[in-house]
C-alpha positions in Angstrom: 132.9 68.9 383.5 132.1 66.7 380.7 134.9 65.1 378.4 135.8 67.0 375.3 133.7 65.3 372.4 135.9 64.3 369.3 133.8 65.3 365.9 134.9 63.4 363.0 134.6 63.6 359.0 131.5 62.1 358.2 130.8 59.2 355.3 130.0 62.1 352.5 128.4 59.7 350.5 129.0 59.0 346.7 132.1 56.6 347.4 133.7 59.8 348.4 136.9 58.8 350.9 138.5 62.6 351.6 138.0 66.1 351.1 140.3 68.9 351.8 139.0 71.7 354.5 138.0 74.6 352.4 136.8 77.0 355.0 136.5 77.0 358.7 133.2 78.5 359.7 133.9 78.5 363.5 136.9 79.2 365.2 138.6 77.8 369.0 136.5 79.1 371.6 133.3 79.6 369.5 129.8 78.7 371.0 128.0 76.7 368.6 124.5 75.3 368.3 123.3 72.0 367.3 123.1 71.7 363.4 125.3 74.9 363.3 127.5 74.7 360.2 131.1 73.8 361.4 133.2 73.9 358.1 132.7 73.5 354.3 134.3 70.5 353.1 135.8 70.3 349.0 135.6 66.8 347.0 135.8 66.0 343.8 132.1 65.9 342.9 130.9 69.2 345.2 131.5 71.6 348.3 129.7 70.1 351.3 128.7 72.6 355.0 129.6 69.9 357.8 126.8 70.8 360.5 127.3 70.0 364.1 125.4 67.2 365.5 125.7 69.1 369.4 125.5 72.1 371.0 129.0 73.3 372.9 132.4 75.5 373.0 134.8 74.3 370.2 137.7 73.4 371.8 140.3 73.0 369.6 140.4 72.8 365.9 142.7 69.3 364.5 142.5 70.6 360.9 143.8 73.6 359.2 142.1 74.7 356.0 143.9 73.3 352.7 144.6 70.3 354.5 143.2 66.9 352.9 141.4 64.7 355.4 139.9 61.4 355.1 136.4 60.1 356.4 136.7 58.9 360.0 139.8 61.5 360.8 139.0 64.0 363.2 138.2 67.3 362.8 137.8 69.2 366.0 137.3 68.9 369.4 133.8 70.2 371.6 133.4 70.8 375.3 129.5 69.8 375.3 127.4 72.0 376.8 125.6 71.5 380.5 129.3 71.1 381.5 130.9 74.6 381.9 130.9 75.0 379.0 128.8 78.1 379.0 129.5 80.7 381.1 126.7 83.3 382.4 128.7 85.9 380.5 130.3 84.3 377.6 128.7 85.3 374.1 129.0 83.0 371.1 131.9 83.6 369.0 131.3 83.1 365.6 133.1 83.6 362.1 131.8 86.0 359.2 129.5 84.3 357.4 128.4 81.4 359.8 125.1 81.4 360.6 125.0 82.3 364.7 122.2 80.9 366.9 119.3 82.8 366.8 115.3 83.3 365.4 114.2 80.9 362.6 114.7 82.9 359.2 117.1 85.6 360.7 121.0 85.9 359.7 123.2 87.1 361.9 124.4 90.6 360.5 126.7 90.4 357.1 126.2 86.8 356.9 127.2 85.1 353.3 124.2 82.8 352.1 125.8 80.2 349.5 124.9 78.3 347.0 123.3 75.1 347.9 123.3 71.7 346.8 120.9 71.9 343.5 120.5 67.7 343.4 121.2 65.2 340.8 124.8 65.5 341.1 125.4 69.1 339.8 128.0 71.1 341.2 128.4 74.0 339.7 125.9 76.3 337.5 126.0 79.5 335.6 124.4 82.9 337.2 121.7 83.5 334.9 120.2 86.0 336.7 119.7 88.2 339.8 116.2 89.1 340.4 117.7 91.5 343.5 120.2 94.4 343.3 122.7 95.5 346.6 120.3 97.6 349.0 117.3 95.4 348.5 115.0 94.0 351.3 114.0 90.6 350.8 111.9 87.8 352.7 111.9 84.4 353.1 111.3 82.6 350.2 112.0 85.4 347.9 113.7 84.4 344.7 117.5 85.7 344.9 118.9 84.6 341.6 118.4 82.1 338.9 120.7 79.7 338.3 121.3 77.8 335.3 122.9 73.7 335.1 123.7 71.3 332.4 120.1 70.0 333.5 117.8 72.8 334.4 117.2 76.3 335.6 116.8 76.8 339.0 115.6 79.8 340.7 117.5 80.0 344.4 115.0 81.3 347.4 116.3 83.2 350.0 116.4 81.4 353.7 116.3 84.1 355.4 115.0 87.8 355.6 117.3 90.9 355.4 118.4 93.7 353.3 121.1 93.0 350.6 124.6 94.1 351.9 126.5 92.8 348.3 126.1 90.8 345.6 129.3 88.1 345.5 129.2 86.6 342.1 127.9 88.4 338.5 125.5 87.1 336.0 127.4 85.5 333.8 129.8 83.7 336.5 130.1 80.1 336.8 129.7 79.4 340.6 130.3 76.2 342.7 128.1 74.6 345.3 129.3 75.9 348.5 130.5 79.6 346.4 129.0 82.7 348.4 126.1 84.5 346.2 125.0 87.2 348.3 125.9 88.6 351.4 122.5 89.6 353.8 122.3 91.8 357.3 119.5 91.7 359.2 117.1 94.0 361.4 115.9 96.0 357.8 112.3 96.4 357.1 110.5 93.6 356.0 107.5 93.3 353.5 109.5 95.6 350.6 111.6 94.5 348.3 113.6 96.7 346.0 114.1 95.1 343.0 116.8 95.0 340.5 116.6 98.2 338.0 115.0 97.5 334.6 117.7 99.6 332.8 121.3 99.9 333.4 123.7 101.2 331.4 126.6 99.6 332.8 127.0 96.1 333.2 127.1 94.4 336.2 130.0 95.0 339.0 132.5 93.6 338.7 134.2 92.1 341.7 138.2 91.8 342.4 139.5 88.6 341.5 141.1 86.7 344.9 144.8 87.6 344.5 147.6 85.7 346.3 148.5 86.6 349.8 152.5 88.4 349.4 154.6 86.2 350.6 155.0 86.1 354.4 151.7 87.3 355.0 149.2 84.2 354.8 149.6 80.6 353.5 148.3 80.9 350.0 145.5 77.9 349.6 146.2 74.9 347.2 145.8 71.2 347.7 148.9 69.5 349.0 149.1 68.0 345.4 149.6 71.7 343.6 151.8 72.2 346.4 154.0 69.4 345.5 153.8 70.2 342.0 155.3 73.9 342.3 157.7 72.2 344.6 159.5 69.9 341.8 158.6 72.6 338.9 160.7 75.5 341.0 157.5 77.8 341.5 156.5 80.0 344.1 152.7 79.6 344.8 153.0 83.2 346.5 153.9 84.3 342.8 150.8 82.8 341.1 147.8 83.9 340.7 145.1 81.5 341.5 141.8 81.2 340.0 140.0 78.2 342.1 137.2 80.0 345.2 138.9 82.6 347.6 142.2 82.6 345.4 142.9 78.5 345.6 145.7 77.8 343.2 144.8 75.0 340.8 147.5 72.9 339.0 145.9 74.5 335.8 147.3 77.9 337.5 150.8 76.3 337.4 151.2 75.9 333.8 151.5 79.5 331.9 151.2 80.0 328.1 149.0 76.9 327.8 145.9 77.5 326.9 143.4 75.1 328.8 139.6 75.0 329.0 137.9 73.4 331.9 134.7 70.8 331.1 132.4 72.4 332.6 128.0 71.9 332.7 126.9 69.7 330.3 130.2 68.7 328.9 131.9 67.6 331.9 128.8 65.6 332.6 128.8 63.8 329.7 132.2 63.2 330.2 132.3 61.7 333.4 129.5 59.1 332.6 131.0 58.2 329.5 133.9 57.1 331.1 131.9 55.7 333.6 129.7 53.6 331.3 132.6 52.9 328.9 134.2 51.3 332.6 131.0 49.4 333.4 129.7 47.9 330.5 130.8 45.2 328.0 129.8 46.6 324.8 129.1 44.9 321.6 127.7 46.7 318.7 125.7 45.5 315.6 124.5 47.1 312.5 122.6 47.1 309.4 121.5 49.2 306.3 117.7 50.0 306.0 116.2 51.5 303.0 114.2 54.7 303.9 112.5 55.1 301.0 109.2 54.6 302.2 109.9 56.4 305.6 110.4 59.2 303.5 107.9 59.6 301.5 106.1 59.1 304.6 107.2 62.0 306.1 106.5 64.0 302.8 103.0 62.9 302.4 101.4 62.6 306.0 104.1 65.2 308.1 104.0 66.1 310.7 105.6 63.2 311.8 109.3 62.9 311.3 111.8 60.4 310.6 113.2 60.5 314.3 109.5 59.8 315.6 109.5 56.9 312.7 112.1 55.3 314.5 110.7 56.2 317.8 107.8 54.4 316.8 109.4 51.1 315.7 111.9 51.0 319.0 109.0 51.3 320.5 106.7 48.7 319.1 109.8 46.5 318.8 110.7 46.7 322.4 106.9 45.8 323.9 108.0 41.8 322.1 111.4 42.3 323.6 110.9 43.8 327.1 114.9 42.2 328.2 115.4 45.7 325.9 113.9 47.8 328.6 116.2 46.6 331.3 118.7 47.0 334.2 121.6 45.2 335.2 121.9 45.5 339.5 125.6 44.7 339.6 125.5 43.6 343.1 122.5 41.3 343.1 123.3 40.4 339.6 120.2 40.4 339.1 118.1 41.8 335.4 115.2 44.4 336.5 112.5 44.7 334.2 111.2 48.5 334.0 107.5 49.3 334.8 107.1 51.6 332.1 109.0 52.4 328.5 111.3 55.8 329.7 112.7 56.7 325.9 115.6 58.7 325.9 116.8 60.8 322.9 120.3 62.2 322.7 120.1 65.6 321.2 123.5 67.6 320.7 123.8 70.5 321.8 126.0 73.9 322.3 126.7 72.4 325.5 127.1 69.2 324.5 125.0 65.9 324.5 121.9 65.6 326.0 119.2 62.9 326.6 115.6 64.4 327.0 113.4 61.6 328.2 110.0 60.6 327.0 108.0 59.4 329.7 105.4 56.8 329.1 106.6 56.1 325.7 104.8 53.3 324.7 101.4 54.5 326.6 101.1 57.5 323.5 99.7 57.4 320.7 101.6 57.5 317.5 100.3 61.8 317.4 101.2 62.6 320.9 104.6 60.7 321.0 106.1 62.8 317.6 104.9 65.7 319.7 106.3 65.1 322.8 109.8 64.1 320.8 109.8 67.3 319.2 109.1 69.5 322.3 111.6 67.7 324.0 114.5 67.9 321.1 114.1 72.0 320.9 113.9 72.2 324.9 117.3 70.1 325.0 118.6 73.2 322.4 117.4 75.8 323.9 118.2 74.5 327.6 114.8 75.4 329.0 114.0 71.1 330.1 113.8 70.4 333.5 116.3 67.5 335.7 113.0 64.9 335.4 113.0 65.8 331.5 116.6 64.9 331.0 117.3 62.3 333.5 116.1 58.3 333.9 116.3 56.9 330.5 115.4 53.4 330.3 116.1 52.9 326.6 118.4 55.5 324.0 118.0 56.5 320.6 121.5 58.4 319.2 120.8 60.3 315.9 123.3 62.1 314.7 121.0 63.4 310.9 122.7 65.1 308.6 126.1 64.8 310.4 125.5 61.1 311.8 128.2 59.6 309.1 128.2 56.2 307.5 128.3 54.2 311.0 129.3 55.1 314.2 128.7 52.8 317.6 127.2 54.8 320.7 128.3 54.0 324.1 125.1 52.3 326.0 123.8 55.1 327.9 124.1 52.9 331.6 122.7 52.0 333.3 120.6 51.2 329.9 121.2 47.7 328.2 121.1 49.8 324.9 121.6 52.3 322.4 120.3 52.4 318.9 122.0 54.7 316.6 120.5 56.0 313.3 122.8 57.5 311.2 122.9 59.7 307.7 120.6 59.1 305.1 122.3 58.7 301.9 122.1 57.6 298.5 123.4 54.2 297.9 122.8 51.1 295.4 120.9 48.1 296.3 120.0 44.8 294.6 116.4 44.0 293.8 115.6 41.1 291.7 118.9 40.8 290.4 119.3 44.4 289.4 121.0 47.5 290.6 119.0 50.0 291.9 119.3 53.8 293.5 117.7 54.1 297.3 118.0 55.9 300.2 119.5 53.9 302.9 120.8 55.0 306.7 122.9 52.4 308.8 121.0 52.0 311.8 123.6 50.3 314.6 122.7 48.5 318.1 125.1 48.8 320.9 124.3 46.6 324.3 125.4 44.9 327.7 126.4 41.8 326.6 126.1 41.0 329.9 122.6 41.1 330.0 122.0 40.7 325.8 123.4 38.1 323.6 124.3 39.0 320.0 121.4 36.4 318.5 118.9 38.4 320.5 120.3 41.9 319.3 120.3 41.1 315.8 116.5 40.1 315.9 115.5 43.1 317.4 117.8 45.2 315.2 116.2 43.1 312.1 113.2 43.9 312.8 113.0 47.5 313.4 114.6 47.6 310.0 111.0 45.7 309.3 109.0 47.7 310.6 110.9 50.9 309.0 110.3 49.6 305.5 106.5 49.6 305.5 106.5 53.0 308.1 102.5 53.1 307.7 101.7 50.7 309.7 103.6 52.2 312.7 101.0 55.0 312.4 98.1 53.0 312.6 
């Protein structure tokens, strides 16, 4: 017989170091298959299936679930098969919800299918829609739900064909990577569908929230750091109820009568790369006042271009004699990479927060097609409808805050950008011509950049002459 194999916690990628066991999806004994999903492992960015990389009978599990475990630690221990390890009569043993060997696209009976990994560093999304109710048969590839992200809306295909046991979240729930959607049995018809009824008069079910276990009867989960928390507070997780998947108690459960709202989507995106390029780079910020006057009655005279795609315009004409603009910085080369093409991102606020939808090719449109392409892009960023590629891969940032933009502010470089270029309220304000005091309309249009990469000389020039090329506007049209 062949020595037990030792399978260990996998690099997860991400700089991620440890995860804590959320779920065992085998148990000792089980026969499992190569690729088989093992467990489901928590970190901070998402919920990750460990797959087995051989076939065998688990022989003894080194990691109970809640427990924290660090890449490299083992996690359980397999008897490989060919070895004795499969007996002429032994059937696999397998947990609800893990996927059991067996024919391509078929579950095993009740199995849970979850939500997978949508890319781009999204880990959780809102459950826009089902597009199948409990007691529909569905096939492979079918569209089960549609899920919407701070980036895009995805519609999630079934792997599998089956008829639909139960529905495991509601539209309207914000659900995890990892969560269980639906739950699927197999050996239904196939080549129907029953689809989800047109009118309903109640709203969807709604499903029990995960209660504590009474005391004595399970181990309630929480990481070992709520756990030490309730410890020095005097609390009994048994006696809380916890909101995190399958009942986890989060600290946030730990405090009551404090009101607390979690970032979530779009706002805890933007949060998490703010601090991250607020870590990374060493801003500097310049400004100056431009007189809009002429942009102005630009806009009033030729429409339908706008002031935003003014500004667009001369960034863009600005940045073709100052390509260092269009930039990289690769920290570990330390070396500057010079972008094949003009990517111009526009932040857009949002009711979910900021947003940059990205113009592709800007400097390969025309004046006509680039002010349209802005303002598809702006209302798509409002009404949520862009897709990941439409909101991702900047390679230069104009902030505008209109109305609300204030006198000056200084955006945070959008990194791994060089730059930012704010534009901020238009206002009335006197300025001197010719020795006299005159009434214009002037915005403060502000330049923040890696002075790593940028030097304060070669901002000012290209802030100075954008404010150029704003005062006489027609010629950006052509």
């Amino acid at each position: 017989m062949p020595d037990a194999a030792e399978f260990r916690l996998p690099d997860l990628g991400e700089g991620v170091a440890e995860g804590e066991v959320v779920e065992w999806r085998v148990r000792e004994g089980s026969v499992i298959d190569r690729d088989q999903v093992l467990c489901v492992i928590g970190t901070d960015k998402a919920a990750v299936e460990i797959p087995s990389p051989f076939a065998g009978r688990v022989e003894m599990l080194l990691a109970r679930e809640g427990q924290v475990v660090r890449v490299g630690e083992v996690l359980l221990r397999v008897q490989p098969a060919g070895g004795g390890a499969y007996g002429s009569s032994d059937q696999p043993v397998a947990l609800e919800g893990a996927s059991a060997p067996g024919a391509a696209g078929v579950p095993s009976p009740a199995s849970e299918f979850r939500l997978p990994d949508l890319g781009e560093g999204v880990t959780e999304g809102e459950l826009v829609a089902w597009r199948v109710g409990e007691g529909a048969v569905v096939t492979r590839d079918q569209v089960l739900c549609v899920i919407g992200t701070d980036k895009a809306t995805v519609e999630i295909p079934s792997p599998f064909a089956g008829r639909v046991e139960r529905l495991l979240a509601r539209e309207g729930q914000v659900v995890r990577v990892g969560d269980p959607l639906i739950r699927v049995r197999a050996g239904t018809p196939s080549g129907r569908s029953v689809p989800v009824p047109a009118a309903r008069t109640e709203g969807p079910a709604e499903r029990p929230t995960p209660a504590a276990a009474p005391a004595g009867t399970a181990r309630v989960p929480a990481l070992p750091s709520v756990r030490r928390a309730a410890r020095q507070r005097g609390l009994r997780l048994e006696e809380m109820r916890g909101t995190g998947p399958r009942g986890r108690v989060r600290m946030a459960d730990l405090s009551e009568g404090e009101r607390r709202v979690p970032l979530r989507g779009a706002r805890r995106v933007m949060a998490e790369r703010l601090s991250e390029a607020h870590r990374r780079v060493p801003q500097v910020t310049v400004a100056l006042d431009c007189e809009m006057d002429a942009a102005e009655a630009l806009v009033r005279e030729r429409g339908p271009v706008s002031i935003l795609g003014l500004v667009c315009l001369a960034t863009v004409a600005q940045v073709a004699e100052q390509p260092i603009f269009n930039t990289s910085l690769d920290e570990e080369a330390m070396e500057v990479v010079y972008h094949r093409q003009l990517d111009l991102g526009i932040a857009v606020q949002t009711d979910d927060g900021l947003k940059v939808a990205t113009v592709r090719g800007a400097a390969e449109l025309a004046p006509s097609a680039l002010q349209r392409e802005v303002d598809r892009l702006v209302a798509g960023a409002r009404e949520g409808s862009l897709s990941t590629r439409e909101v991702t891969g900047a390679t230069f940032t104009i902030s505008s805050g209109g109305r609300l933009g204030g006198l000056l502010a200084t955006p945070i470089v959008n990194w791994p950008n060089v730059a930012t270029l704010g534009i901020h309220e238009i206002q009335d304000r006197p300025v001197v011509r010719d020795g006299l005091v005159l009434p214009a309309r002037c915005a403060v249009l502000s330049l923040s950049f890696d002075h790593r990469v940028i030097d304060g000389m070669t901002a000012s020039a290209f802030l100075y002459a954008v404010v150029a090329r704003l005062a006489a506007p027609g010629e950006l049209l052509g």
